[in-house]
C-alpha positions in Angstrom: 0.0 0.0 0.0 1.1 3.4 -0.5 0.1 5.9 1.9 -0.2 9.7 1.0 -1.0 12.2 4.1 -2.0 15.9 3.5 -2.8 18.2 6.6 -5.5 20.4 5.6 -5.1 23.6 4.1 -5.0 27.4 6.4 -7.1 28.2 9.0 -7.4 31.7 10.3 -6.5 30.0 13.3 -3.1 28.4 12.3 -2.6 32.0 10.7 -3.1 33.8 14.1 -1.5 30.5 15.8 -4.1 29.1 17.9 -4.5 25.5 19.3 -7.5 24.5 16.8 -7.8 20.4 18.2 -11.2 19.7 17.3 -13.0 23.0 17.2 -14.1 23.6 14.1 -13.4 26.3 11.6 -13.1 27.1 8.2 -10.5 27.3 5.9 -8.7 31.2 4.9 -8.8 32.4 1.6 -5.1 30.9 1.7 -6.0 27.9 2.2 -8.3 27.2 -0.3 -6.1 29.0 -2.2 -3.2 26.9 -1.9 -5.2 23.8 -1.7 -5.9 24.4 -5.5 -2.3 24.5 -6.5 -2.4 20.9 -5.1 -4.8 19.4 -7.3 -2.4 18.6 -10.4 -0.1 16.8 -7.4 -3.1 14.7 -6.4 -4.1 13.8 -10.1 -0.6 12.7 -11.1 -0.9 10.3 -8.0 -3.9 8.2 -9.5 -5.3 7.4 -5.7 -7.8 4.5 -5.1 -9.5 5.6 -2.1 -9.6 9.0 -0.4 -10.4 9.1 3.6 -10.5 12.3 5.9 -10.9 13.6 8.9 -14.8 14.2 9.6 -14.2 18.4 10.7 -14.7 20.6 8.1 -11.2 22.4 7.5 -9.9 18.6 6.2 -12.5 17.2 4.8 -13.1 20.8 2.7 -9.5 20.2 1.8 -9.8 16.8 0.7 -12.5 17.9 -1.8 -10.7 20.8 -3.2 -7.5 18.7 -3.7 -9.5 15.7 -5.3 -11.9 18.3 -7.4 -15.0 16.1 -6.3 -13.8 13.2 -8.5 -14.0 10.7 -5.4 -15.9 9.6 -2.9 -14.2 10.8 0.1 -14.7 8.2 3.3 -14.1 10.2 6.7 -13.3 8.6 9.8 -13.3 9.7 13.3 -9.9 7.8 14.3 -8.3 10.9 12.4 -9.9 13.5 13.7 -7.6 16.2 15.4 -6.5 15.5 18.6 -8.5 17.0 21.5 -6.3 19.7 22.9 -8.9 19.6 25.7 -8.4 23.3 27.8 -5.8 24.9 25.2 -8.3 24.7 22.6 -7.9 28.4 21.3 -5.3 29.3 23.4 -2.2 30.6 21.4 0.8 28.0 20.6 3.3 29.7 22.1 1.3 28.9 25.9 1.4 25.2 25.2 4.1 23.4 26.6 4.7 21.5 23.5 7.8 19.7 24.6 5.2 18.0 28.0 2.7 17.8 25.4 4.7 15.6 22.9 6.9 13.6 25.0 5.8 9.8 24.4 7.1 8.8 28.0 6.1 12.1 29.9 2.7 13.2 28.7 -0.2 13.4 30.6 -3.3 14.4 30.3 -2.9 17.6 32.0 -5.6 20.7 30.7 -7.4 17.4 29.4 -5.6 17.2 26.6 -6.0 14.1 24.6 -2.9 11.8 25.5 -0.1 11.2 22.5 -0.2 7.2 23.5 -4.0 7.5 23.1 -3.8 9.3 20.2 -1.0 7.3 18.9 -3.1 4.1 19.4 -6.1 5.0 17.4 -3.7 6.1 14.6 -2.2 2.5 15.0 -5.2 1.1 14.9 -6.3 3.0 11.3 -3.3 2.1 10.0 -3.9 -1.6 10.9 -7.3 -1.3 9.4 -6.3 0.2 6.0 -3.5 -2.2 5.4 -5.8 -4.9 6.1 -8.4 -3.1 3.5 -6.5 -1.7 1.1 -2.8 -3.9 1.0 -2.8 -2.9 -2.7 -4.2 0.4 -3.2 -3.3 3.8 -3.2 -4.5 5.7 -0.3 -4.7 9.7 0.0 -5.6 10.7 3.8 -5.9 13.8 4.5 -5.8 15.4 8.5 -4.3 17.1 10.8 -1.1 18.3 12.5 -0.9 15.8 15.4 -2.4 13.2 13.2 0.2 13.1 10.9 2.8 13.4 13.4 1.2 10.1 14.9 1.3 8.5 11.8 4.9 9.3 11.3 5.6 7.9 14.8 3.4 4.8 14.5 5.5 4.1 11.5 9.0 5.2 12.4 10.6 4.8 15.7 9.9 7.2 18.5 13.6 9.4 19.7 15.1 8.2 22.7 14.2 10.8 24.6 10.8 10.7 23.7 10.2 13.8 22.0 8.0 14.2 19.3 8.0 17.7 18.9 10.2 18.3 16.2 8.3 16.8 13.6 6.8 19.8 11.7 4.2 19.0 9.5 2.9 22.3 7.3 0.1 22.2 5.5 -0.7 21.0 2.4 2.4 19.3 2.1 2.4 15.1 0.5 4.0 12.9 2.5 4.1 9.5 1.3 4.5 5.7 3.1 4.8 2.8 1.3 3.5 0.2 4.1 
């Protein structure tokens, strides 16, 4: 299987860097913007199946970058991760480094937990290998999403941290699984 991950396009939000998690919000002009320039990317891929995350900003992503021409199958496994009491708080009052250390975290501000997000990420991926062993498969999410699935397919540091991982948006990453 080959595995293509998107993060949705800009939010006013990630322009005026707030915690989004699973509040929803549209996408900024931007966004949309540079969510076209994606399209010929996407079409040169030839994917089977598309899946997204069920809030609006990805999902609105995934039909701009596919122009409509597939079904798109959403999933609550890859919905943001619930950034519990930061949601809308500005990034810079996060403690990222707390927030992303696989051995460390805690659910502190009830923030979802990185093990508990990186289990239901584990548990997708299972699932869509299992589905689709031979397809091509476009997902498209969000920040902490994709940095699971990185993590769930590459080895966590030594010291934990899973901060460092940027992931901007609109960018392809591809997996072959």
């Amino acid at each position: 299987m080959i595995l293509y991950l998107v993060r949705h396009g800009e939010t006013a939000k990630n322009k005026y860097g707030l915690v989004q998690g699973q509040t929803e919000c549209d996408l900024s002009n931007k966004g949309i913007e540079d969510a076209k320039k994606l399209v010929p990317l996407v079409k040169d891929i030839k994917v089977d199946v598309v899946i997204s995350s069920p809030l609006k900003r990805a999902l609105d992503t995934a039909k701009i970058i596919t122009e409509g021409k597939y079904p798109i199958n959403t999933d609550d496994r890859i919905i943001e991760r619930d950034w519990g009491l930061c949601e809308g708080a500005s990034i810079d009052e996060v403690d990222t480094v707390k927030c992303w250390n696989f051995y460390e975290n805690t659910d502190d501000n009830k923030i979802e937990k990185v093990q508990d997000l990186m289990n239901r990420i584990s548990e997708f991926i299972e699932d869509i290998k299992e589905k689709y062993s031979d397809k091509k498969v476009l997902v498209v999410s969000h920040s902490a999403v994709l940095r699971a699935f990185h993590y769930c397919l590459h080895p966590i540091p030594e010291d934990g941290d899973m901060s460092k991982l940027e992931i901007p948006n609109l960018r392809i990453i591809e997996y072959e699984i």
